[in-house]
C-alpha positions as protocol buffer text, in pm:
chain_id: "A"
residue {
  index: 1
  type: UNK
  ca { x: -7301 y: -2579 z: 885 }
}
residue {
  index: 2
  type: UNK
  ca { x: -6977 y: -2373 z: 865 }
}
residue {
  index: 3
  type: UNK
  ca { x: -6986 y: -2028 z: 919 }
}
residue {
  index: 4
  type: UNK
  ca { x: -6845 y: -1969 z: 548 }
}
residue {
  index: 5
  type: UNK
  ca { x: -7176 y: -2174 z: 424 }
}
residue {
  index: 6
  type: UNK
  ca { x: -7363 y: -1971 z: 675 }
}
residue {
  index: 7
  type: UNK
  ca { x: -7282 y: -1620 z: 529 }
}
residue {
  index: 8
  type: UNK
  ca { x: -7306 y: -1798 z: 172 }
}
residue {
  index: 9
  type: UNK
  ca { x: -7616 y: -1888 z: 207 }
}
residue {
  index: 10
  type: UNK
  ca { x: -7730 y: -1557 z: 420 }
}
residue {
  index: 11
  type: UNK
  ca { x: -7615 y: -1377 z: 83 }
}
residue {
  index: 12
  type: UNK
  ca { x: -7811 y: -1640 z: -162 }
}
residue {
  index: 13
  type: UNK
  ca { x: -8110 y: -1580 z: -22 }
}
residue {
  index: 14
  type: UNK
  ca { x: -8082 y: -1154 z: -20 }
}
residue {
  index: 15
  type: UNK
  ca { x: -8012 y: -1173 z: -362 }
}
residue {
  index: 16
  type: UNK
  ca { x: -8294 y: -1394 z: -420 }
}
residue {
  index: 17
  type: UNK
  ca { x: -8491 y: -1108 z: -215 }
}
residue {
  index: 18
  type: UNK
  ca { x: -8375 y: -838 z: -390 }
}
residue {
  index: 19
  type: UNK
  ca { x: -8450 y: -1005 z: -783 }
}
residue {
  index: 20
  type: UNK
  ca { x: -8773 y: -1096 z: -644 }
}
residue {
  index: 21
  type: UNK
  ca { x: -8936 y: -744 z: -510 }
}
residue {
  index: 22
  type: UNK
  ca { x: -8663 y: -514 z: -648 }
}
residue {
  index: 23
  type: UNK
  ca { x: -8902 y: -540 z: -1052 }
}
residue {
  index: 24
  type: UNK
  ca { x: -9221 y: -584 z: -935 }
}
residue {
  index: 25
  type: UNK
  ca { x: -9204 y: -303 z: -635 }
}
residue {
  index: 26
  type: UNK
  ca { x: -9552 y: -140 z: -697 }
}
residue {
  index: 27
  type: UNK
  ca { x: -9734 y: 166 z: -469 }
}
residue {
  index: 28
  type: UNK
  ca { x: -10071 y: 138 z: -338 }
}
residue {
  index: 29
  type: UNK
  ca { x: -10342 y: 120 z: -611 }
}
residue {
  index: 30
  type: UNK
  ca { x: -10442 y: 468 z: -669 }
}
residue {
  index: 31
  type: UNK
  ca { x: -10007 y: 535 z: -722 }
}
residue {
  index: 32
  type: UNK
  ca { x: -9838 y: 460 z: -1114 }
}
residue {
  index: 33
  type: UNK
  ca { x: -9701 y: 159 z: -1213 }
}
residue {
  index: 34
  type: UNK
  ca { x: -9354 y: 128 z: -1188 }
}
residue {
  index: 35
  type: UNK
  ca { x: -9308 y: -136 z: -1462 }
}
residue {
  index: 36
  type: UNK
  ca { x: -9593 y: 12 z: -1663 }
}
residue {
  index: 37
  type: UNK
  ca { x: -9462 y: 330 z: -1660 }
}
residue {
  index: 38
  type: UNK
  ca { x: -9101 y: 337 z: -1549 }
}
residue {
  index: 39
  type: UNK
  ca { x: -8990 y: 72 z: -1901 }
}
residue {
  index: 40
  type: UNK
  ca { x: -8678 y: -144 z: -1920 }
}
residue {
  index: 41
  type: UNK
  ca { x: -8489 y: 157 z: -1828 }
}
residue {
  index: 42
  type: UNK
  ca { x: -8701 y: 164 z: -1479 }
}
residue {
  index: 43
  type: UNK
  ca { x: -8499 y: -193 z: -1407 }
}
residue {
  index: 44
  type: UNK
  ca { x: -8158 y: -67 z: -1413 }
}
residue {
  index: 45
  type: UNK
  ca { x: -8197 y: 265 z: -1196 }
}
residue {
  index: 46
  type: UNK
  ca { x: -8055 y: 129 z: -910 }
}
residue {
  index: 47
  type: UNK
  ca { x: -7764 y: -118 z: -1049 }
}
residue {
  index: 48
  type: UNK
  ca { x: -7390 y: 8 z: -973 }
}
residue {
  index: 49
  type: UNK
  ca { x: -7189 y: -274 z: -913 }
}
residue {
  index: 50
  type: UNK
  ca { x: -7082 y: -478 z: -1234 }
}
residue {
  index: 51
  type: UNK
  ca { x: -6904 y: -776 z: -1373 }
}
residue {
  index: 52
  type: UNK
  ca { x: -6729 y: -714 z: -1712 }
}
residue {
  index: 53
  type: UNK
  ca { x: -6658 y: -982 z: -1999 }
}
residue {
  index: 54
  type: UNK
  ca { x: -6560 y: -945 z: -2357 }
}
residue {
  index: 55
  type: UNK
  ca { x: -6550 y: -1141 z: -2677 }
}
residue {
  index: 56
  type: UNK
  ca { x: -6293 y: -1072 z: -2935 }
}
residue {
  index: 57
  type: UNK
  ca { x: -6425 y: -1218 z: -3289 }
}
residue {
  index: 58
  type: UNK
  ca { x: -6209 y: -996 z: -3510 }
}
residue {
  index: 59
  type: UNK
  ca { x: -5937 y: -1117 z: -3716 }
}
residue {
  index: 60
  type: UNK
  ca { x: -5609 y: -992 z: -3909 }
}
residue {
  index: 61
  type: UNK
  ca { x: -5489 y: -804 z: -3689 }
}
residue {
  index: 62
  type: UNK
  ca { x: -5751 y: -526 z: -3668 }
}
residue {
  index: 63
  type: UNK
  ca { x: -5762 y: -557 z: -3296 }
}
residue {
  index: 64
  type: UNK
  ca { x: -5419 y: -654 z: -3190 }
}
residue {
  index: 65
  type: UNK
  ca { x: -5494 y: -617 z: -2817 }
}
residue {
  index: 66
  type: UNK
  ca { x: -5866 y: -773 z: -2725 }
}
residue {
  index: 67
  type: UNK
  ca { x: -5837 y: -738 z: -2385 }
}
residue {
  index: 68
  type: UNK
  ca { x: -5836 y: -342 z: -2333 }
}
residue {
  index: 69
  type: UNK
  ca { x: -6171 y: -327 z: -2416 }
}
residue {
  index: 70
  type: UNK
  ca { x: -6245 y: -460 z: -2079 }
}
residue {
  index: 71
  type: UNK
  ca { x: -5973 y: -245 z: -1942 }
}
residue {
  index: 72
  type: UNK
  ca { x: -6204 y: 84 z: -2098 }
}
residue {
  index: 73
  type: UNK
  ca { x: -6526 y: -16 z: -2002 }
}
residue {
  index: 74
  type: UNK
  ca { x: -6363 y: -62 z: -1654 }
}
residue {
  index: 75
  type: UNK
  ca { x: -6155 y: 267 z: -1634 }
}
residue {
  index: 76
  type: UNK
  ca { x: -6574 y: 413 z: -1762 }
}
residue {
  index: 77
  type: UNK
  ca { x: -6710 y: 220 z: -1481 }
}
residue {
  index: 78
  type: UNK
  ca { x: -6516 y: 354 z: -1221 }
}
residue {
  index: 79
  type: UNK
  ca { x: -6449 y: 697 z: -1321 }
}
residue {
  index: 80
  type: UNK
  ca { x: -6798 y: 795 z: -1303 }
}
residue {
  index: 81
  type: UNK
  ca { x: -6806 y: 642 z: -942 }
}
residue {
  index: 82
  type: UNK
  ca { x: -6969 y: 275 z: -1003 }
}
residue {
  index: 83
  type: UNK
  ca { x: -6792 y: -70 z: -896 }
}
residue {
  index: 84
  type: UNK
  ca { x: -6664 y: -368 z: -1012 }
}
residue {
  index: 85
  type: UNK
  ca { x: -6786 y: -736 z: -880 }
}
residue {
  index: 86
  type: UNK
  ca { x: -6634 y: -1052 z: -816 }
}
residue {
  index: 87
  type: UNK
  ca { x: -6949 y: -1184 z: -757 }
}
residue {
  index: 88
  type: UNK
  ca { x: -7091 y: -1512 z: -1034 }
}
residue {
  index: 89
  type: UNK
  ca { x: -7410 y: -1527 z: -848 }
}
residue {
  index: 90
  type: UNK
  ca { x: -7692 y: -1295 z: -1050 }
}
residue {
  index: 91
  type: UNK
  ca { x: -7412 y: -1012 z: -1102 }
}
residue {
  index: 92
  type: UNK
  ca { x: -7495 y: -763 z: -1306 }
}
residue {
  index: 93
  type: UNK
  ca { x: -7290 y: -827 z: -1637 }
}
residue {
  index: 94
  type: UNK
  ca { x: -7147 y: -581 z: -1869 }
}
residue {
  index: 95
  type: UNK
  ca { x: -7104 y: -780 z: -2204 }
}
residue {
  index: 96
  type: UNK
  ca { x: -6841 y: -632 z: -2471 }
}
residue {
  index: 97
  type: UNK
  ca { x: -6838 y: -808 z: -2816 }
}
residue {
  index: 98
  type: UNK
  ca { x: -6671 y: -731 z: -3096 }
}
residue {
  index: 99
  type: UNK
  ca { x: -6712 y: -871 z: -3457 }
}
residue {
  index: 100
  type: UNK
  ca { x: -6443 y: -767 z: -3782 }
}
residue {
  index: 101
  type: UNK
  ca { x: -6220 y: -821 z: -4012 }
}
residue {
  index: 102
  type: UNK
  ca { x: -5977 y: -668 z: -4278 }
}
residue {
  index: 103
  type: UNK
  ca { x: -6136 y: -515 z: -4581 }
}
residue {
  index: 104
  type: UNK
  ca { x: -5801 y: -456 z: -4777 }
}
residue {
  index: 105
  type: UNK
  ca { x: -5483 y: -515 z: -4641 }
}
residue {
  index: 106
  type: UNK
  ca { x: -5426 y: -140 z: -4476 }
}
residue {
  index: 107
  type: UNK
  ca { x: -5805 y: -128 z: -4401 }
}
residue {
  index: 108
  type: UNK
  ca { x: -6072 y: -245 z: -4123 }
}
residue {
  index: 109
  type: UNK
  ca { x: -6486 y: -299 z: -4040 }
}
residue {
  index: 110
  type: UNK
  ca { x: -6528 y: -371 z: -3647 }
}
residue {
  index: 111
  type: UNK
  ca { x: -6879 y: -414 z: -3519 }
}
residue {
  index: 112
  type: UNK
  ca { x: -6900 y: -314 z: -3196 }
}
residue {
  index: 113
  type: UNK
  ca { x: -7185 y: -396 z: -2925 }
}
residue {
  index: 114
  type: UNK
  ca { x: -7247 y: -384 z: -2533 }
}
residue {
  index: 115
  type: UNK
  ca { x: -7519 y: -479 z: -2354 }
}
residue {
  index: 116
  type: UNK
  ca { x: -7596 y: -511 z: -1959 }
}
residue {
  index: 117
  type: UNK
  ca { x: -7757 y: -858 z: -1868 }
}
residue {
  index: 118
  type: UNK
  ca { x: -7904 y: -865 z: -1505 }
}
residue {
  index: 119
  type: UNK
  ca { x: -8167 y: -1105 z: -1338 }
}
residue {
  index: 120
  type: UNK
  ca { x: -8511 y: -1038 z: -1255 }
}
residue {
  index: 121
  type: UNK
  ca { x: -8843 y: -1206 z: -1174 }
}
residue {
  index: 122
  type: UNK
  ca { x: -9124 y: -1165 z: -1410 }
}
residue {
  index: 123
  type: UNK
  ca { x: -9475 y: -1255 z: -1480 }
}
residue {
  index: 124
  type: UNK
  ca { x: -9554 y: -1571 z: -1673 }
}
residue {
  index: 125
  type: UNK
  ca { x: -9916 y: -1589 z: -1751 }
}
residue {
  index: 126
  type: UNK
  ca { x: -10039 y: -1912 z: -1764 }
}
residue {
  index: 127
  type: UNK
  ca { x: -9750 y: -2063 z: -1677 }
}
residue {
  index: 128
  type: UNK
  ca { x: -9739 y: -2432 z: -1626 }
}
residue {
  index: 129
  type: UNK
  ca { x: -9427 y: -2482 z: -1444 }
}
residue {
  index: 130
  type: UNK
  ca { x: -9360 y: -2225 z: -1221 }
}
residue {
  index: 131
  type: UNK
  ca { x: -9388 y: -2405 z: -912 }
}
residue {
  index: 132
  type: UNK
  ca { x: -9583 y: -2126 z: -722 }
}
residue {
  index: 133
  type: UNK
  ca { x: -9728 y: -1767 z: -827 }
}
residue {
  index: 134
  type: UNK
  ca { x: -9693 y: -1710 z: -1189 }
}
residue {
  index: 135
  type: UNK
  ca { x: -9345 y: -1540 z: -1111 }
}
residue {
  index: 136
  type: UNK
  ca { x: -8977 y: -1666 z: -1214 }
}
residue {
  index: 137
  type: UNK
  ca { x: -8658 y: -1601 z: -1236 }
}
residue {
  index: 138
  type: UNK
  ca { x: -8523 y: -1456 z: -1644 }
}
residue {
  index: 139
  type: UNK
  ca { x: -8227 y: -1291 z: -1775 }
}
residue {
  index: 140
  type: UNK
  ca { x: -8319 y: -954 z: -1895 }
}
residue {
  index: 141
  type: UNK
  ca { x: -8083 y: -750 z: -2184 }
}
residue {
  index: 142
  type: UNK
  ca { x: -8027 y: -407 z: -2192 }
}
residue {
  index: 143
  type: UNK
  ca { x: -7835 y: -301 z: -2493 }
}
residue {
  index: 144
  type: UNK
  ca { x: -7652 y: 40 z: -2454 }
}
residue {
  index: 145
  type: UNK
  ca { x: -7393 y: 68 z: -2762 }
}
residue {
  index: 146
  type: UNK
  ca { x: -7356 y: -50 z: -3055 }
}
residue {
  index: 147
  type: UNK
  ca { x: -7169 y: 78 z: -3394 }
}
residue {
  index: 148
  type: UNK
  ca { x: -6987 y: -46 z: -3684 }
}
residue {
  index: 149
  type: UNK
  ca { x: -6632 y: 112 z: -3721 }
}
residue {
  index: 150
  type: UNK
  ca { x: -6444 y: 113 z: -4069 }
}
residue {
  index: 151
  type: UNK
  ca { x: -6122 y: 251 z: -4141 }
}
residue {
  index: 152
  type: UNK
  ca { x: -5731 y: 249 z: -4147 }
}
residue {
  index: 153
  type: UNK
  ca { x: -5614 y: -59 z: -3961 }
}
residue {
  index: 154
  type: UNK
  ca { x: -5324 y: 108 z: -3795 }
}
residue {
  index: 155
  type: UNK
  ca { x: -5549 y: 360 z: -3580 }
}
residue {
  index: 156
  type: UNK
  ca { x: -5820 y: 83 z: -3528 }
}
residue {
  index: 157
  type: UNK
  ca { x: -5748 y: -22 z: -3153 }
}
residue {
  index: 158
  type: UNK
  ca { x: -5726 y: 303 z: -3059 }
}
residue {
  index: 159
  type: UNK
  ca { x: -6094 y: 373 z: -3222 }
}
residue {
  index: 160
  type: UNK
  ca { x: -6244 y: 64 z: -3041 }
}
residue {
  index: 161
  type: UNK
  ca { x: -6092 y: 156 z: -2704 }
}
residue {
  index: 162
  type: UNK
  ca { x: -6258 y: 513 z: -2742 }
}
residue {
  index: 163
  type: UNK
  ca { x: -6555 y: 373 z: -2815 }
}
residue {
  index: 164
  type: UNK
  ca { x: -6613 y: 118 z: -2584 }
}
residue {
  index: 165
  type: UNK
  ca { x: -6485 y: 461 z: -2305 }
}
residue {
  index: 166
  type: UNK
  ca { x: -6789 y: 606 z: -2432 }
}
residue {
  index: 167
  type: UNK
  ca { x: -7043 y: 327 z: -2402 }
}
residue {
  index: 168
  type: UNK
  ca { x: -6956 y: 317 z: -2055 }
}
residue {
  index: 169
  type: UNK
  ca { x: -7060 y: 701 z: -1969 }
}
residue {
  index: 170
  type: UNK
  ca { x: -7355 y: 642 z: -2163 }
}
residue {
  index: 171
  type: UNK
  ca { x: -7425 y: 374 z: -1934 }
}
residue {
  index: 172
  type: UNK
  ca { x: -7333 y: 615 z: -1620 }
}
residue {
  index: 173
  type: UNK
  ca { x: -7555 y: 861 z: -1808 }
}
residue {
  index: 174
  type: UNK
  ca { x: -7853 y: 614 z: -1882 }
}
residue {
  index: 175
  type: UNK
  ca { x: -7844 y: 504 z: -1543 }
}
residue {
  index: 176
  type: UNK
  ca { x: -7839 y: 820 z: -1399 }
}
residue {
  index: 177
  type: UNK
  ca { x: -8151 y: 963 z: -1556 }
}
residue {
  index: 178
  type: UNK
  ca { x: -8348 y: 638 z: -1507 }
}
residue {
  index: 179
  type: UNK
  ca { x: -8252 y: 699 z: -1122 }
}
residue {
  index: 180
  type: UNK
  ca { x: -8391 y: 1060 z: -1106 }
}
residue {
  index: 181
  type: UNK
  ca { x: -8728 y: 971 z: -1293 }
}
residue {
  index: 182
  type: UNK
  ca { x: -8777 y: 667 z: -1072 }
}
residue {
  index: 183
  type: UNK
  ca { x: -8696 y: 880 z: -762 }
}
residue {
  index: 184
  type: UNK
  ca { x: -8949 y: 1145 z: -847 }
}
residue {
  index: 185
  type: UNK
  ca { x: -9200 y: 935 z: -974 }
}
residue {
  index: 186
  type: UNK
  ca { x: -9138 y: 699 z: -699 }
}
residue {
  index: 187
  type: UNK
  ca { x: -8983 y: 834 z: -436 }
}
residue {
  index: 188
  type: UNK
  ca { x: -9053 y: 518 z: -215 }
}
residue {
  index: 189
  type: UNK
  ca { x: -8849 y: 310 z: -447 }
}
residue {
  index: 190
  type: UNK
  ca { x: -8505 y: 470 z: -358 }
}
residue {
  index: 191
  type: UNK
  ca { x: -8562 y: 449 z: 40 }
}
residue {
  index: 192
  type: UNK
  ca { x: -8651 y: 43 z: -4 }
}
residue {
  index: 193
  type: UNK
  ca { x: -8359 y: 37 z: -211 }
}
residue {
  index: 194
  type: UNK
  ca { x: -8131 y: 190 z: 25 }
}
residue {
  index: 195
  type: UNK
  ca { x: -8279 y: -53 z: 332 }
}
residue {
  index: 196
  type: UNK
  ca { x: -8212 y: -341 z: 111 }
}
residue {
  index: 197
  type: UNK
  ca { x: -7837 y: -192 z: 121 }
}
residue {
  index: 198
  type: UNK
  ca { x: -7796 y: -149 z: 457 }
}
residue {
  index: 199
  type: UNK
  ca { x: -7942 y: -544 z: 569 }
}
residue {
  index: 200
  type: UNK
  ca { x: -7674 y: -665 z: 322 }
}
């Protein structure tokens, strides 16, 4: 086995590792749940590394230039000190779409939306084909912005780039307070987090 394969594989199986324990992390049995108590929002404490995509369904000319929305989410991203992946493998995925057309000829309706989609293992009661365990492997969707914009068609792009600038702090922001709730209700959660980290 090459060394490339080596360090390929080395990195399959953390990931695997990390989707595996990362959800279902749970203190002894007198401690709170984390997934009972903790939410969706408990899931994404501890994600700050993303993969952006974006898909432009809006016609005559309402959004002449498609691809800064992924430009804004980006410059949002990094700004408030997260990073972006290269990675295909599980990757945390930032997903921009928007929807429109032109009402009139000067005027415009956008519907915007952005969600986070990240991998995680979890329970399947009763399951019939999970090999082992009644764990597996699911996409899970976290939807942080989404609005309808209608107006004049000249100022439109600008409107969707600001927009799509501020769904990406309220990500930061979402994030942010999901990480200080975990880490006081569960302070062991950000120290296994951090080991995981450091083995990478």
């Amino acid at each position: 086995m090459s060394k490339e394969i080596g360090v390929g594989m080395r990195k399959i199986l953390w990931i695997s590792a990390m989707l595996f324990f990362a959800p279902n992390f749970s203190m002894a049995n007198d401690e709170p749940s984390l997934l009972m108590e903790g939410g969706l929002e408990s899931l994404i404490a501890f994600r700050d590394s993303f993969t952006i995509e974006y898909s432009d369904q809006v016609s005559d000319g309402c959004l002449p230039q498609p691809s800064r929305m992924k430009d804004k989410m980006e410059l949002a991203i990094r700004q408030n000190g997260f990073s972006i992946s290269t990675e295909s493998f599980f990757s945390n995925k930032i997903k921009i779409t928007a929807l429109g057309f032109a009402t009139n000829s000067s005027s415009c309706a956008i519907s915007l939306q952005a969600e986070l989609e990240f991998w995680a293992s979890v329970l399947v009661p009763f399951a019939q084909t999970v090999p082992k365990g009644n764990n597996t492997i699911a996409p899970i969707i976290y939807d942080f912005g989404s609005v309808i914009l209608t107006g004049n068609k000249n100022g439109m792009q600008k409107r969707v780039e600001n927009q799509i600038k501020e769904f990406g702090d309220d990500l930061y922001l979402n994030i942010s307070r999901a990480k200080d709730y975990i880490s006081k209700k569960f302070p062991e959660m950000p120290k296994y987090h951090e080991q995981q980290k450091s083995e990478k």
